[in-house]
C-alpha positions in Angstrom: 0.0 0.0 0.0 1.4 3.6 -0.9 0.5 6.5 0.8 0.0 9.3 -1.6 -0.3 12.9 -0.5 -3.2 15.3 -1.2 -2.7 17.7 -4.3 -1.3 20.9 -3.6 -4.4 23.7 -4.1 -4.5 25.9 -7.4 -6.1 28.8 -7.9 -9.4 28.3 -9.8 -9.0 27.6 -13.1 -11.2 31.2 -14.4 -9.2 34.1 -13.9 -11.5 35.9 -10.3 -11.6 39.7 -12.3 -12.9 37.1 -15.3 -15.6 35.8 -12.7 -16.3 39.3 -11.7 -16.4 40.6 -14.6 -18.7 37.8 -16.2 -21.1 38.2 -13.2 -21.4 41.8 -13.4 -22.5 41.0 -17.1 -25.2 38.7 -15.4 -26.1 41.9 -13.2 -26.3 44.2 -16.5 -28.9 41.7 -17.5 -30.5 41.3 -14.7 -31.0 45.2 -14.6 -32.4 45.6 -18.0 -35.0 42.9 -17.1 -36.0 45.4 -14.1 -36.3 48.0 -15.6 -33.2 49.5 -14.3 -31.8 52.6 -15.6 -28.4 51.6 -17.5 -25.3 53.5 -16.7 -23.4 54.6 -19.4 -20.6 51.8 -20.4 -17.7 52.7 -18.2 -14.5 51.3 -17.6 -15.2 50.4 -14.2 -15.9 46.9 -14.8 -12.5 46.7 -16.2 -11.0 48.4 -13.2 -12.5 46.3 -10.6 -12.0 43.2 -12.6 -8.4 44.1 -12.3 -8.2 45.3 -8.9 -9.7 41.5 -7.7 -7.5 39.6 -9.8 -4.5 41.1 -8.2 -5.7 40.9 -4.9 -6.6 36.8 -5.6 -3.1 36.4 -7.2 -1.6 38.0 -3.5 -4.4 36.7 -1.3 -3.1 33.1 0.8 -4.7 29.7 -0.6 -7.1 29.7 2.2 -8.9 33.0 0.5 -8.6 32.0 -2.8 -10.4 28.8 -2.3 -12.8 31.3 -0.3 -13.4 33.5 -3.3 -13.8 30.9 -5.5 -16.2 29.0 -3.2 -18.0 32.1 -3.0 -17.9 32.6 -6.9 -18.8 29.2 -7.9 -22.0 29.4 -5.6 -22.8 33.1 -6.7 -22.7 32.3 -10.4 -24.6 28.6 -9.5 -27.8 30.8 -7.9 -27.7 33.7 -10.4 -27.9 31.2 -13.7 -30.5 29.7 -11.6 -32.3 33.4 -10.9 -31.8 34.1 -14.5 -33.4 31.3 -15.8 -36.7 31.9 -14.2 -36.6 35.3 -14.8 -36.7 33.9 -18.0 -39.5 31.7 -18.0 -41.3 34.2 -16.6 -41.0 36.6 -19.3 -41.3 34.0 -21.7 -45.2 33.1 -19.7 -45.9 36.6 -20.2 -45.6 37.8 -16.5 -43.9 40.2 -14.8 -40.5 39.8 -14.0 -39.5 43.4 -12.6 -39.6 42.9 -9.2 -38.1 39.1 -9.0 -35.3 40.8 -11.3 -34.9 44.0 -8.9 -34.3 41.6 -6.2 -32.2 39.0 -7.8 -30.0 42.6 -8.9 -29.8 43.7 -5.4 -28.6 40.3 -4.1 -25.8 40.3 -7.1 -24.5 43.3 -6.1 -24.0 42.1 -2.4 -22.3 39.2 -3.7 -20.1 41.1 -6.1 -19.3 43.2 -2.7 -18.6 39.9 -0.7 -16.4 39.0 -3.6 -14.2 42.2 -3.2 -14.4 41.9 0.1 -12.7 38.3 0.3 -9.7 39.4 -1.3 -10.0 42.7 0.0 -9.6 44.5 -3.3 
């Protein structure tokens, strides 16, 4: 019997400013279902998406497997939001206000993000 040891961790394999940027995308959408006023496009996105990804590539394994718990479960439950916003809109109700809420808990999570890594 040999006694092998556990893999070493590596960083997930998407890029954390790709996950951020991907779910602010998702929270775009999510918006324009709302009803949401649309900022002009800004390079914010772009800045933050940065910011996180250097912030991941210094953060200690322990928070990287953190943030990309935290990811994995925020973009699970936000293709999951998305597709019934969906279905909704495709039944011909109202999706506004399931889509306002699914935006404002985005954004939290986008926060919670950040805040892992403290970027």
């Amino acid at each position: 019997m040999t006694h092998q040891s556990p893999p070493a961790y590596m960083p997930g394999l998407a890029d954390a400013g790709g996950q951020v940027a991907q779910l602010r995308q998702v929270l775009a959408l999510v918006d324009e279902i709302a009803g949401r006023q649309q900022a002009p496009m800004r390079h914010d996105g772009l800045d933050e998406a940065a910011r996180v990804s250097a912030a991941y590539a210094h953060a200690c394994p322990i928070v990287q497997r953190r943030f990309d718990r935290l990811a994995t479960e925020t973009a699970g439950w936000a293709a999951a939001g998305v597709e019934a916003l969906l279905r909704l809109s495709d039944g011909g109700r109202p999706a506004g206000a399931a889509a306002s809420v699914l935006g404002d808990a985005l954004r939290g999570a986008l926060a919670a993000l950040a805040g892992t890594v403290r970027a």
